[in-house]
N, C-alpha and C positions, 0 to 999 in steps of 0.2 A: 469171642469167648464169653458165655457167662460167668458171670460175676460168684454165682455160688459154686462153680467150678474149681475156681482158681483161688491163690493163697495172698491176699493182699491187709494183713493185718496192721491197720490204720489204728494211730494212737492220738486222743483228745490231747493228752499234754505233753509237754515237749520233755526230751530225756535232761535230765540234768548236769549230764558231761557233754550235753552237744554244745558248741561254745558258738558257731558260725551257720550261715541260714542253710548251705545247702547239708551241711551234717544233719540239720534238725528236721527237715523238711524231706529229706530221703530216708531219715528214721520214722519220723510220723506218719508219710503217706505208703511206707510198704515196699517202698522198693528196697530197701535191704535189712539186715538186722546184726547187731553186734556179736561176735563168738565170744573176742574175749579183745583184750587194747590192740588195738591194730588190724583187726582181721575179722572179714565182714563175709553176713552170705547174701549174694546178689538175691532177691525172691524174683518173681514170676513179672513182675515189673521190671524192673533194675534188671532183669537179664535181658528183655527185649528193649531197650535203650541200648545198652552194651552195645548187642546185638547191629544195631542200626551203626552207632557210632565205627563198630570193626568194617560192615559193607561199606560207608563212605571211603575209610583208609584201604579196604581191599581193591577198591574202585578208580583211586587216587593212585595208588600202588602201581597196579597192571598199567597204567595211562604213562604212567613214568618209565616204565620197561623193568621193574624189581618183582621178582616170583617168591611168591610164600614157600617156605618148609617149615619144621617143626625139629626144636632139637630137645632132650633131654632137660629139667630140671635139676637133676643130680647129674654133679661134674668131678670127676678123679681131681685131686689136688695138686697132679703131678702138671697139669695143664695149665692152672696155675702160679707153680711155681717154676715153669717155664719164661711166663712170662714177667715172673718177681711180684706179682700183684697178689702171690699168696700172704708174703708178710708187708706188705704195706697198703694193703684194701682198708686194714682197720677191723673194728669190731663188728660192723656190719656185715661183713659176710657171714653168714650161720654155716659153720663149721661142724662137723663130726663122722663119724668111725663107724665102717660094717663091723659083721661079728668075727672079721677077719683082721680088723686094725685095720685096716686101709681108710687112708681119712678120703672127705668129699668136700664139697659143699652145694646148698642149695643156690640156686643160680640169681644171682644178683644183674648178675649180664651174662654176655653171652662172644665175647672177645676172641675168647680161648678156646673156647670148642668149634665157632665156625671156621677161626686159622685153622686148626689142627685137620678139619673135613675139608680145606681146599688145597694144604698145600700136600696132602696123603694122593689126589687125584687131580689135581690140576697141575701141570709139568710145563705148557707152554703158552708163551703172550697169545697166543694164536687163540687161547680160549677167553680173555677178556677180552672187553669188561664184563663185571659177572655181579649182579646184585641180584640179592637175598635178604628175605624178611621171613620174620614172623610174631604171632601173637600169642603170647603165654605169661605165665603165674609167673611173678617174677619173688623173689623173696629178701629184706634187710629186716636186718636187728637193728630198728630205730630205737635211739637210746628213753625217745618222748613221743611216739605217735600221738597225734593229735587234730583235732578240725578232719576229724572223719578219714574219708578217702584221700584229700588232700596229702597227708604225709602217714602211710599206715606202713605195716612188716610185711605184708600181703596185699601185691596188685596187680593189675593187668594192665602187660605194657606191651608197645607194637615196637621190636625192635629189629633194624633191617641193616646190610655190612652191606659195603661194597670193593671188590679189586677191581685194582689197574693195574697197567705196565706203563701206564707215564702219570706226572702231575697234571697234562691236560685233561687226560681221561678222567682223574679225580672232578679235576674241576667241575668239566661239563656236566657228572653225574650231580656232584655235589649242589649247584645250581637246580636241574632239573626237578630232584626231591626235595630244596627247595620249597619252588613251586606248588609243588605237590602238595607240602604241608599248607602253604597259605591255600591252597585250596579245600584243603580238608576243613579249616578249622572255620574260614568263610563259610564252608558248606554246613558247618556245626553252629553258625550264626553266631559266633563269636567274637567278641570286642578284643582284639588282638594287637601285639606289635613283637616284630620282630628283632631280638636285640643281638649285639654283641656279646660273648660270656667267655667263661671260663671253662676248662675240657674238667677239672678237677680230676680226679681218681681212672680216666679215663685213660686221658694222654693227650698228645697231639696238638695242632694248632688249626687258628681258621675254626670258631667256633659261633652256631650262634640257637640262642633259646626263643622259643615262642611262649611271650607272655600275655597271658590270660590278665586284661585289666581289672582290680579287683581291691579294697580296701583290705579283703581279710589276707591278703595275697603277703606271701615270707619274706618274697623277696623285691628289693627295692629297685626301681628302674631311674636310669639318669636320662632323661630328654631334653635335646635343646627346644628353647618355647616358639623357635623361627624356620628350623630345618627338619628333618625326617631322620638327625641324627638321634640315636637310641642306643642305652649299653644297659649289661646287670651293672651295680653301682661298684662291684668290685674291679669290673675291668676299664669302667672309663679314664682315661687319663686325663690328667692335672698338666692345663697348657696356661697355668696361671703364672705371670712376668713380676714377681717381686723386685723391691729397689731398695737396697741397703742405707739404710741411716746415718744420715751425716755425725750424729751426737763421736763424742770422742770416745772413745775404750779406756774404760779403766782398768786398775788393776782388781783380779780376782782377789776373793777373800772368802776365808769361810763364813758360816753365820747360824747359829740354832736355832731348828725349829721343832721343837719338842710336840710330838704326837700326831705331828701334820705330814698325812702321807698319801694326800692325791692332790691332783692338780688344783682343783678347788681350792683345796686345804690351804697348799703354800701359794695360790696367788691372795687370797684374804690377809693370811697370816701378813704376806708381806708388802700389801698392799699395792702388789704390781697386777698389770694385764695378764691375761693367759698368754697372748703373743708373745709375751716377753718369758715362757716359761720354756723350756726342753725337756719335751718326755722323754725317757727312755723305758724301754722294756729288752726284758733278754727271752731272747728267742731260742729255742733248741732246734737248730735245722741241719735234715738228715740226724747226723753225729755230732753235728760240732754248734758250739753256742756264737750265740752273735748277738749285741746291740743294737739295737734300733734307735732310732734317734727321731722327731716330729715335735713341733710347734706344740706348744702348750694345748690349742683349740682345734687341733686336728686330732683325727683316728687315723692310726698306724695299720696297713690293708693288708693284712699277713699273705692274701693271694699276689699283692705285687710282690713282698719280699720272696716269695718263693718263686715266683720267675723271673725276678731280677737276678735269684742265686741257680738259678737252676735243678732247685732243690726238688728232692719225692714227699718229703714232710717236714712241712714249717708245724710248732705248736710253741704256746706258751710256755717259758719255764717253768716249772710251779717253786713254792714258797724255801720248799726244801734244796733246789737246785740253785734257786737264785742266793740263799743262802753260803751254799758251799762258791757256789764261783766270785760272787761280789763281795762275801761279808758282812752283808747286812739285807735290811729287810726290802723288798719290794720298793716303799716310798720312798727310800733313799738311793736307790742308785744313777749313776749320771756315767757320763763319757771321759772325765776326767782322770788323768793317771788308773787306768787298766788295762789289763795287758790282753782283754775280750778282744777282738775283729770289732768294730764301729762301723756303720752304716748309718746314710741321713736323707731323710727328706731334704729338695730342696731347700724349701722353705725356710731351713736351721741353719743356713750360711749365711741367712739375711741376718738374723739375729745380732741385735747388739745390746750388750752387757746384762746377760741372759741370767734364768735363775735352773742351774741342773742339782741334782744327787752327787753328796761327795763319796757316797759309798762307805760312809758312817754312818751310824744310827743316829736319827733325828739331827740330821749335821746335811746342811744344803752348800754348793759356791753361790754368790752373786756375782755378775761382775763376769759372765763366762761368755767366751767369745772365740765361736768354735776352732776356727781358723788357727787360732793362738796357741789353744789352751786344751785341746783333746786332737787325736790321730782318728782322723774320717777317714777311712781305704777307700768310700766312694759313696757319692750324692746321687740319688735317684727320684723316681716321682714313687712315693712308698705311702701315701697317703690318700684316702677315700674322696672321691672329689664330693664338693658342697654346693647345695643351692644357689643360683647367682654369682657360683664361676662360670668362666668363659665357657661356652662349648666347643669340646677339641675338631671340631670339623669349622672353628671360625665363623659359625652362623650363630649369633644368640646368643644366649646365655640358661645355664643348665636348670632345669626345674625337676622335682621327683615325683613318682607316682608307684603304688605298689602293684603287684604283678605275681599271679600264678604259672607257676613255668608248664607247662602242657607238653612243650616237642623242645629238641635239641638235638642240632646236626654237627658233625663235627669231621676234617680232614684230620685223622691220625696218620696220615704219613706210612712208615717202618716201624709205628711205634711195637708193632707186634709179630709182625713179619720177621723182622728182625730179629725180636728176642727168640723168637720158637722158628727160628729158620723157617718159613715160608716162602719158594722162591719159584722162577717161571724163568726157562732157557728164554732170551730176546733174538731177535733176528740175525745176530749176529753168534747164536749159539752159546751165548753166556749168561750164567749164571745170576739171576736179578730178583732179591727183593720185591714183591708184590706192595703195591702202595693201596692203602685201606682209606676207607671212609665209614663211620658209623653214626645210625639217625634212630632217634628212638621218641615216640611217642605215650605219653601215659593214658591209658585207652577207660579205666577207673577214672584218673582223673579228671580227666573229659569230662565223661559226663557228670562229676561232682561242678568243674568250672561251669557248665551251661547250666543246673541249675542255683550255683552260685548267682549268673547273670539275669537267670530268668523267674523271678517269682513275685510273689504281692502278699499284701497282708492275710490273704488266704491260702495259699499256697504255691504251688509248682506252676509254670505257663511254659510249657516244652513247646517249642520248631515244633511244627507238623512234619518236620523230618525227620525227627528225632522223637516225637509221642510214642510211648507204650502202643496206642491207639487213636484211634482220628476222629474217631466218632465214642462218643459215652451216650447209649441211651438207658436213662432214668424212668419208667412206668413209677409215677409218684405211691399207688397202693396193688401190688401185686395180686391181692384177695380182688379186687373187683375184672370180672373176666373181659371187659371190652380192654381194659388196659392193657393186663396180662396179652391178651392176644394181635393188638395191636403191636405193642412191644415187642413179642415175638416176630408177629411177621414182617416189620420195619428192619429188624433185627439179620434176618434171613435177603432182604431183601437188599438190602446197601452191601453186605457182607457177597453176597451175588455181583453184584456189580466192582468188587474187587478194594471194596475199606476195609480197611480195621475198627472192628468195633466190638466194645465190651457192654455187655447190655446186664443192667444193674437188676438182678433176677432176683434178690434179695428180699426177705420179707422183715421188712423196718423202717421204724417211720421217713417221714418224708425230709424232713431234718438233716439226718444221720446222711443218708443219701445225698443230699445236694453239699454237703459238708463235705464228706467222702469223695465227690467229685472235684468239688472246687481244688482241695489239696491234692488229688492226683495227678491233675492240671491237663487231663486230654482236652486240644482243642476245642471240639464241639462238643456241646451237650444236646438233647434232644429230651424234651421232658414230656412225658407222655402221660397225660391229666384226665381233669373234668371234659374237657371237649373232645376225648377221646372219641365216643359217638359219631359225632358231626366231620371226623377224619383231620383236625386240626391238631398240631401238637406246637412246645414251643421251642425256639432254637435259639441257643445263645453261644453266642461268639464266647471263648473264658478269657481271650487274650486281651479284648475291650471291653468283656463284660454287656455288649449291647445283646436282647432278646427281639425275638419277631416271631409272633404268631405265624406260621405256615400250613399250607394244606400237603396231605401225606402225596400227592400227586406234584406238589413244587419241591419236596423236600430235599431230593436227588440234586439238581441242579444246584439249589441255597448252598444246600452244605458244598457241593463241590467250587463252589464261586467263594465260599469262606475260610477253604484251602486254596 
């Protein structure tokens, strides 16, 4: 492609809302551009990366035995509320009404309508297992889009379902794609780990995410520094052996602490440890409220509480409800004489002669010792695990690192079969539940993670699998005709022999152009100069930055030897 063809509108300085390299760097170099917060248009670059990135996952796909279809973006809401995820998806699904009142929504996923399409024509086990994919716009009302692609309202996702008629068949599927994925994101030359997670808003169990290693990355990764174990930080568990304190128990007492209403606050105030403190928080899950209970110096993991209770929605009380149920303000509440449900971290049964919330204003116990002095219905691991705890697979000890989620596969079980009746006669002519698995890859974000991973003080450094193009050639002054038609015919000539290559047909200085290249970051450049005459041009690697005078008769080979 020529360069004065195409639409690559490169920016000298960086946008001011782009916060992270690969946002700034796919806004400067051309491959996309802002509509409006969240919602981007791919250009002429950015689409053929896409592009690349969708054949690897199509390619990966068909290897695994899952066939592409294509389903609607607009979804009836009765599909939906089949499966109850019309009122508990949350805000994020973008909701609204034909000119008939019939509500919809834009497709967040895709759950509901491929059960609806397999259990309308699929009747017996005899036709699993049966996987399906595909690649489309997917749509949320993020409350914060931000860091670009990374988290926008508008992106492209690869998402693929699979039925069974047993848990082996899940498995062996689930496994297989897998594979698939570490193969895709390998092939994407990406610095990766596979972790444990959480199904969230999805369903189901047996879950696990592929994270993209990454500083700017949201979400936090727990590793042991010894073994290969890896989790998101919300689902690792806490296999840490606390030992109760010999000191004696005293008796509870109240004690004021006037103004002091976090943890902080009342370990200074009273010049105890945080160990020695008990958080509480009131939780509203599903319908019904509940307290929590945790160690002064722990965070409370509202994802364990919610599958410790088996709940659809754990959130925070807010100020007004903690109000109405405890009586007082947020910094005061504690486990002591209330008639809430109590829940505790381990951790809080160690505790001796603790400091909680009396559930009066600016009014603490000391002296609280849980056993004793409050009704715990039950102890669990409810707490985020830390640095240099144990790792729960007994090898090591756990270290963190951040992590862009790119793919996440997950065994949903019945979780949908079941609600919207999806079912398949079994060999014995009875009626059975289809067992689902669903895997979805963010195909936008992708390629945001690779050039997160791939760039330098100048710009982009794409895989030669993943480049716009392979070759960039640069004629340094367009007006002088040996270059001009050099350029051209080297142009025609690699392009023959089956590269990709963008040949910089541009009339601007010389500058502007190797600028412009550096930042679009296609592998090879090919500079075509002063010794145009003599048939020599120059050729520079962008990924090491090393150059080498070649003659246009070696050049075929060079470049092919530096792919």
């Amino acid at each position: 492609m020529k360069q004065s063809m195409t639409f690559i509108p490169t920016l000298r300085e960086t946008p001011a809302d782009a916060e992270i390299k690969s946002h700034q760097l796919l806004l400067r170099a051309g491959f996309m551009k802002q509509n409006t917060s969240g919602i981007y248009s791919f250009l002429p670059l950015g689409k053929r990366v896409l592009a690349k990135v969708e054949q690897i996952i199509r390619e990966e796909m068909e290897n695994a035995g899952v066939v592409e279809m294509f389903m609607p973006a607009l979804q009836q809401a009765e599909l939906w509320q089949e499966s109850g995820r019309w009122y508990t998806y949350g805000s994020e699904l973008m909701r609204m009404k034909d000119r008939h009142g019939r509500e919809f929504a834009l497709g967040a996923t895709h759950e509901e309508v491929i059960t609806s399409l397999l259990r309308d024509d699929v009747k017996s086990y005899k036709k699993l297992p049966l996987s399906l994919y595909q690649i489309q716009t997917k749509y949320r009302d993020e409350a914060r889009p931000r860091f670009g692609l990374l988290r926008g309202r508008e992106f492209i996702m690869k998402d693929a379902y699979s039925f069974h008629a047993s848990k082996e068949s899940l498995d062996e599927t689930y496994d297989r794609i897998f594979q698939a994925y570490s193969n895709i994101f390998e092939r994407c030359g990406l610095n990766y780990r596979a972790v444990i997670a959480d199904s969230g808003a999805m369903g189901g169990k047996d879950t696990h995410e592929f994270m993209v290693l990454s500083e700017v990355g949201e979400d936090t990764i727990a590793y042991s520094d010894t073994s290969s174990y890896a989790a998101n930080i919300e689902m690792a568990p806490v296999v840490t052996q606390y030992e109760m304190s010999s000191e004696e128990q005293l008796s509870i007492e109240k004690i004021a602490t006037p103004g002091q209403k976090t943890i902080e606050e009342v370990r200074q105030y009273l010049s105890v440890d945080s160990t020695r403190v008990i958080k509480s928080l009131l939780f509203k899950v599903d319908d019904e409220f509940v307290l929590v209970l945790a160690r002064g110096d722990h965070e409370i993991n509202d994802i364990k509480v919610k599958n410790v209770l088996g709940a659809s929605v754990v959130e925070m009380a807010d100020p007004n409800e903690v109000k109405e149920i405890m009586k007082c303000s947020i910094g005061s509440i504690g486990p002591v004489n209330t008639n809430v449900k109590v829940i505790a971290d381990h951790a809080v049964k160690y505790i001796v002669n603790g400091i909680a919330g009396a559930n009066e204003e600016d009014v603490h116990y000391k002296n609280v010792n849980i056993d004793r002095d409050a009704k715990v219905e039950r102890y669990e691991d409810l707490r985020f695990i830390l640095e240099g705890d144990p790792s729960p697979d007994g090898k090591g000890v756990i270290k963190f690192a951040k992590g862009i989620e790119v793919g996440h596969v997950f065994k949903l079980g019945t979780r949908y079969s079941e609600a919207m009746n999806a079912t398949v006669l079994d060999e014995n002519g009875k009626a059975k539940h289809m067992i689902m698995g669903c895997y979805g890859i963010g195909v936008s974000r992708t390629l945001a993670a690779v050039a997160e991973q791939y760039n330098d003080e100048s710009g982009l450094l794409w895989p030669e699998n993943l480049a716009p193009y392979q070759v960039h050639i640069v004629p340094v002054n367009m007006k002088n005709d040996e270059q001009k038609k050099l350029g051209e015919d080297l142009y025609n000539q690699l392009k023959d022999q089956g590269l990709e290559v963008l040949l910089d047909d541009r009339i601007e200085r010389a500058g502007v152009k190797f600028n412009d290249s550096d930042l679009i970051g296609i592998p090879v450049r090919v500079t075509v100069g002063k010794q145009a005459s003599e048939g020599i041009v120059e050729c520079k690697d962008r990924r090491t930055g090393e150059s080498k005078d070649v003659s246009i008769e070696e050049l075929s080979s060079y470049i092919n030897q530096l792919l």
